[in-house]
C-alpha positions as CSV (number, residue, x, y, z in Angstrom):
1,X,0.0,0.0,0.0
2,X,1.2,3.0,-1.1
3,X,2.4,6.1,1.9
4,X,0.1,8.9,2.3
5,X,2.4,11.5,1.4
6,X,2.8,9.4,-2.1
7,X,-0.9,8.9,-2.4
8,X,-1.2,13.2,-1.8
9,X,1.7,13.6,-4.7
10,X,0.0,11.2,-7.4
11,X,-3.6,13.1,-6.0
12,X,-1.5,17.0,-6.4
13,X,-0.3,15.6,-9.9
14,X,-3.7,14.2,-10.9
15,X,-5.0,17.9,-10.0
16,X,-2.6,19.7,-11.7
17,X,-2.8,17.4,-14.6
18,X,-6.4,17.7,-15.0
19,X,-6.4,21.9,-14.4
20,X,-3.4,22.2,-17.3
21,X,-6.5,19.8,-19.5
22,X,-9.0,22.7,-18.9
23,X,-6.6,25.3,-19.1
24,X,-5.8,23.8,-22.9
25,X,-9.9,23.8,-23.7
26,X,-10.8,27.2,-22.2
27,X,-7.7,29.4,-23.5
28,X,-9.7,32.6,-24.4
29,X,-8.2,35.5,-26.9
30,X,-5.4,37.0,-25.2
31,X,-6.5,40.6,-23.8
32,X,-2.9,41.8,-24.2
33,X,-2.1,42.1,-27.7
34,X,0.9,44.3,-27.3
35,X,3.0,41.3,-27.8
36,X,2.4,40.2,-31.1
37,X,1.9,41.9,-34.7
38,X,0.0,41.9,-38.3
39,X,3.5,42.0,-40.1
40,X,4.0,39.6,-42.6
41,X,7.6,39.0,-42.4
42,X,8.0,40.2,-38.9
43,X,9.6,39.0,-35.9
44,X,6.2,39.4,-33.8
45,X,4.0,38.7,-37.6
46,X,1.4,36.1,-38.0
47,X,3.9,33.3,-38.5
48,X,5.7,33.7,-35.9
49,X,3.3,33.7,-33.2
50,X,3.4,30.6,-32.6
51,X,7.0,30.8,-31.7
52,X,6.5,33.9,-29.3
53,X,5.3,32.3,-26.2
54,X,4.9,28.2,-25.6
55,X,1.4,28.7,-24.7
56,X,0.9,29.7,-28.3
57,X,2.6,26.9,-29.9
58,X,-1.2,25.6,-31.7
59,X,-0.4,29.0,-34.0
60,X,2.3,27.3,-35.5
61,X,1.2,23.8,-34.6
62,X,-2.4,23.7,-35.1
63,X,-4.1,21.6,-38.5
64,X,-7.5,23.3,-37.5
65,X,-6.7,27.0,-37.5
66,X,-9.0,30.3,-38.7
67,X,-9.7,32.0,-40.7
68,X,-10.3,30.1,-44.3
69,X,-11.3,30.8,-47.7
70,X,-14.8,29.7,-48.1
71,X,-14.5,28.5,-51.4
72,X,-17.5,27.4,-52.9
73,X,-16.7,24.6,-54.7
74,X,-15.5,23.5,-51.4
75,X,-18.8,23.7,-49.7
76,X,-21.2,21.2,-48.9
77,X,-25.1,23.0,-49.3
78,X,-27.1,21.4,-46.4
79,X,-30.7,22.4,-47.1
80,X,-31.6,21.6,-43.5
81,X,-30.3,24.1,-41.1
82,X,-28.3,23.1,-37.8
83,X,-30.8,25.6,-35.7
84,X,-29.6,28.6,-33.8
85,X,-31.8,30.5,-31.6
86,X,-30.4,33.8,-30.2
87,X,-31.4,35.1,-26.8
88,X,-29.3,38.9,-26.6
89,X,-30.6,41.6,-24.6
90,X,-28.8,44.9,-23.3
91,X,-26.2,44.8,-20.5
92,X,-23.4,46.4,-18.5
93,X,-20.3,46.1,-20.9
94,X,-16.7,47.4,-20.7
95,X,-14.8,48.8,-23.4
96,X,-11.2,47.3,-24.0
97,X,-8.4,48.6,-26.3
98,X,-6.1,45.1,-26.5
99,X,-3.6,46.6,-28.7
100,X,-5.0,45.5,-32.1
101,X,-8.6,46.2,-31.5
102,X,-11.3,47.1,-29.8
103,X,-13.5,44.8,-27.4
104,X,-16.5,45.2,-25.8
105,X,-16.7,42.8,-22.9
106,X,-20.0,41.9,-21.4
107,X,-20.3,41.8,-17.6
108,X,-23.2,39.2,-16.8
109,X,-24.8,36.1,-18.7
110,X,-28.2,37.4,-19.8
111,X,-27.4,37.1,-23.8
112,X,-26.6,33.9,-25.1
113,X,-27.1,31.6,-28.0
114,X,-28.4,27.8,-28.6
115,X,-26.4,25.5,-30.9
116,X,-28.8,22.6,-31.7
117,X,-29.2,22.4,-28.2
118,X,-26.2,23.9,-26.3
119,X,-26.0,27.1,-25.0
120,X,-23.2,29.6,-24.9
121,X,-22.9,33.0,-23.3
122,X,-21.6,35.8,-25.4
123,X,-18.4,36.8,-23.4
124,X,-17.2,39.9,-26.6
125,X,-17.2,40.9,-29.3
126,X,-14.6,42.8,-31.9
127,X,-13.7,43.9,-35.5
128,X,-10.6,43.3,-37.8
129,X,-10.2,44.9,-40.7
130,X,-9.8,44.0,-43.6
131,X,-11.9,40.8,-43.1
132,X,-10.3,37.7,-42.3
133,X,-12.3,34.9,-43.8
134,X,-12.7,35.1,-47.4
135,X,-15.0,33.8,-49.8
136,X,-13.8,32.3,-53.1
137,X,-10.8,34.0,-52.9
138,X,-12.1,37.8,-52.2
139,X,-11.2,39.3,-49.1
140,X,-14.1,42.5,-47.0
141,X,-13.8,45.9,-45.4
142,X,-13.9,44.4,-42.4
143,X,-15.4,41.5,-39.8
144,X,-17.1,41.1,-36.4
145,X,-16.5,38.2,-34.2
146,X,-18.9,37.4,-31.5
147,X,-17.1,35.1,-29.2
148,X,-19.5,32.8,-26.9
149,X,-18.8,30.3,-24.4
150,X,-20.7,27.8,-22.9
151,X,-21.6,27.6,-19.4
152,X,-18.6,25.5,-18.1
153,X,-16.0,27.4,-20.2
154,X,-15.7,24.0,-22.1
155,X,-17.0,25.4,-25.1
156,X,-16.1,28.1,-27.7
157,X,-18.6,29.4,-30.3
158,X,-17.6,32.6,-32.5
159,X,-20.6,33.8,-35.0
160,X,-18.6,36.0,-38.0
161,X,-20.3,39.0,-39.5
162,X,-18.7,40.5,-43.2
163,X,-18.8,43.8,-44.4
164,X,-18.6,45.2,-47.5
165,X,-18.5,49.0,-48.0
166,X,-21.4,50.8,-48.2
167,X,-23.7,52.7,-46.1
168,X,-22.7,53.1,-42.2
169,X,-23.3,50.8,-39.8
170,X,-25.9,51.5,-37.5
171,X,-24.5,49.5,-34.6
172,X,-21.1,51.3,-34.9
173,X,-22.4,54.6,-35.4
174,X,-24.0,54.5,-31.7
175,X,-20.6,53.2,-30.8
176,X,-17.9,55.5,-32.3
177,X,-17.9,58.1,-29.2
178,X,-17.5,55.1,-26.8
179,X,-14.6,53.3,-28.5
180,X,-12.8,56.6,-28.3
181,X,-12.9,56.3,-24.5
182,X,-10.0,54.1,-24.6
183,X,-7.1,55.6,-26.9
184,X,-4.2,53.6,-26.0
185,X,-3.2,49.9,-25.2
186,X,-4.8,48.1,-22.2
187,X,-7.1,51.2,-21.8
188,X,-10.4,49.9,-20.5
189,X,-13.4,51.5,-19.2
190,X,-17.4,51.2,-18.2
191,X,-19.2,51.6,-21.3
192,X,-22.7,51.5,-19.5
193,X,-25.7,49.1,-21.0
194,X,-24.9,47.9,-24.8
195,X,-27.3,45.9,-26.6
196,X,-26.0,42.8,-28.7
197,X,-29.0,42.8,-30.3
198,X,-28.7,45.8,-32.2
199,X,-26.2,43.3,-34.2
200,X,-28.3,42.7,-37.0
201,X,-27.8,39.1,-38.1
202,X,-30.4,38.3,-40.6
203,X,-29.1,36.6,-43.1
204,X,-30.9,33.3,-44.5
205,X,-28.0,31.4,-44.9
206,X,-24.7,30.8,-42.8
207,X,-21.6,28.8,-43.3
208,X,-20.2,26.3,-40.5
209,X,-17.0,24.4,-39.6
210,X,-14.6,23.9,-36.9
211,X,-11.4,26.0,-36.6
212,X,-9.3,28.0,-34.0
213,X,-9.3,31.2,-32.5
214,X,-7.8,33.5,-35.0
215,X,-5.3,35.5,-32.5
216,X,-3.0,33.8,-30.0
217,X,-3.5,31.0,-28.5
218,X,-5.0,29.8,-31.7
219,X,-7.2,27.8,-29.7
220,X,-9.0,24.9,-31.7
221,X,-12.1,23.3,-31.0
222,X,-13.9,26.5,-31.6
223,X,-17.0,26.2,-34.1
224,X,-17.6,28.8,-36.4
225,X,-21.0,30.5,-37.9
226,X,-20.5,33.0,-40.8
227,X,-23.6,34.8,-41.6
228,X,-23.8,34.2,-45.4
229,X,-25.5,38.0,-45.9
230,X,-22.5,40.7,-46.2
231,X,-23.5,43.8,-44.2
232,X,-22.4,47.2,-44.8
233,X,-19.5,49.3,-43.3
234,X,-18.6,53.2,-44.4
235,X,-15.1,54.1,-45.7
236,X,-14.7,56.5,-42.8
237,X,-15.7,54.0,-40.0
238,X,-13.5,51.4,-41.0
239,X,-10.7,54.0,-41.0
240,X,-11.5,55.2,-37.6
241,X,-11.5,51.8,-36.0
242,X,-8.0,51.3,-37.2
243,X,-7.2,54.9,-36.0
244,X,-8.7,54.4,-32.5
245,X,-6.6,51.6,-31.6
246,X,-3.6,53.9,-32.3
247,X,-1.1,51.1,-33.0
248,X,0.2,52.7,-36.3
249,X,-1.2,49.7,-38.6
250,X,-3.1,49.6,-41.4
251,X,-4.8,45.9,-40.6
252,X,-5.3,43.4,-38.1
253,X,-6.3,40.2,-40.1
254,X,-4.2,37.0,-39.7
255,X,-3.8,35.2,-43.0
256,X,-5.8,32.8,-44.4
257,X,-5.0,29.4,-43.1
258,X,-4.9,25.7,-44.6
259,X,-8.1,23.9,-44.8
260,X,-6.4,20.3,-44.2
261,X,-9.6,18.2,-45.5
262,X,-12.3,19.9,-43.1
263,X,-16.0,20.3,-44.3
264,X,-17.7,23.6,-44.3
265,X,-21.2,23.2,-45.2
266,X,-23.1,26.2,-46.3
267,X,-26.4,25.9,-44.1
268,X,-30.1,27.3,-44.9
269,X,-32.2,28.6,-42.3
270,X,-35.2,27.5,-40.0
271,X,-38.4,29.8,-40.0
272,X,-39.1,31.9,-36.9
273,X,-40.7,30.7,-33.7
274,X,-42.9,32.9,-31.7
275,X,-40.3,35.8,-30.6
276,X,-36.8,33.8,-30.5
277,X,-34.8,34.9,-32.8
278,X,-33.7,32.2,-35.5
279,X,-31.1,33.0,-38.5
């Protein structure tokens, strides 16, 4: 029979084992993007990230990574849609400038979305620019990324908006004067209620697969919906998105990445129910 003080090491190992595991499944966007860059070429730049810190090995590692092309002759058309039911409502929301972006963080867990089934809390959201998905080849203005987790942190769910340019966004416009509250890296503040649902996501098709997180740790495991329906974005909100965030560049989209044999299927939608929101 083993000591007692071997059977507390093998239980502290077990432990530790098991909190590195959900460490591994739960690794969220990094809110501290000072130390990495958009430069192709550079020592910081999208292909090195995974050489940065060994946390963010799966960037360089990784055979599931995001973004992709959605390349239609790649795309399996699934007539019946995989529902999703959105449940967003206004709430308290901080404004974060992570050095490449702009989030806004939500505070509680009143908005959330179902997943045939499972639900996951939207945690942020945030914009790159240009977009980093692309479909058949062309890239967008820009590209929203509302990040979602489930309850137990097990889970990670991003839905992707595109925009093309075109007439303002009405959801930015009625954010512009709050992003501005946070002009320089790691700058954060109280932004007040924000509404989610002033998002509009109505398009009647979306695309689907599994990929990563698309800034360090490259997290995989995370299941992407695209909303097929390309919104609109104006020239001069685009540009002061980049100029907010003060870091001197001129994008923050990784590269498109290998699809290494995954299926994206291009799914149609489910008619509304009552007042739930299905797209």
């Amino acid at each position: 029979m083993k000591k007692p003080s071997m059977l507390m090491s093998s239980l502290f190992i077990s432990i530790l084992l098991l909190l590195l595991f959900i460490e591994s499944t739960t690794a969220q966007e990094v809110d501290d993007e000072t130390e990495f860059d958009y430069l192709r070429g550079s020592e910081r730049g999208p292909d090195r990230w995974g050489h940065i810190r060994e946390e963010w090995a799966t960037c360089r590692t990784g055979r599931y990574q995001s973004p992709i092309d959605l390349l239609h002759r790649r795309v399996q058309v699934i007539p019946k849609s995989a529902e999703i039911v959105k449940f967003y409502k206004a709430g308290n929301a901080t404004v974060r400038n992570r050095g490449h972006d702009i989030m806004i963080e939500w505070e509680g867990e009143d908005s959330k979305i179902q997943i045939n089934g499972t639900t996951y809390i939207l945690r942020q959201c945030h914009w790159h620019s240009p977009s980093e998905h692309t479909i058949n080849g062309s890239r967008f203005a820009a590209e929203l990324h509302l990040v979602h987790q489930t309850p137990d942190n097990n889970s990670i769910a991003v839905i992707g908006l595109l925009y093309k340019l075109g007439k303002p966004n009405r959801f930015l416009t009625t954010l512009m004067e709050k992003l501005e509250l946070v002009p320089n890296a790691l700058d954060l503040t109280n932004a007040g209620e924000i509404n989610p649902g002033e998002i509009k996501l109505r398009g009647r098709k979306y695309y689907r697969y599994m990929g990563s997180l698309t800034t360090p740790p490259c997290t995989e495991g995370v299941l992407w919906t695209l909303d097929r329906r390309i919104a609109t974005i104006s020239e001069g909100q685009v540009a002061k998105m980049r100029e907010v965030v003060h870091d001197d560049a001129e994008r923050n989209a990784r590269p498109v990445q290998p699809l290494n044999g995954r299926k994206v299927g291009l799914y149609t939608t489910i008619k509304n129910h009552g007042k739930e929101n299905h797209y």
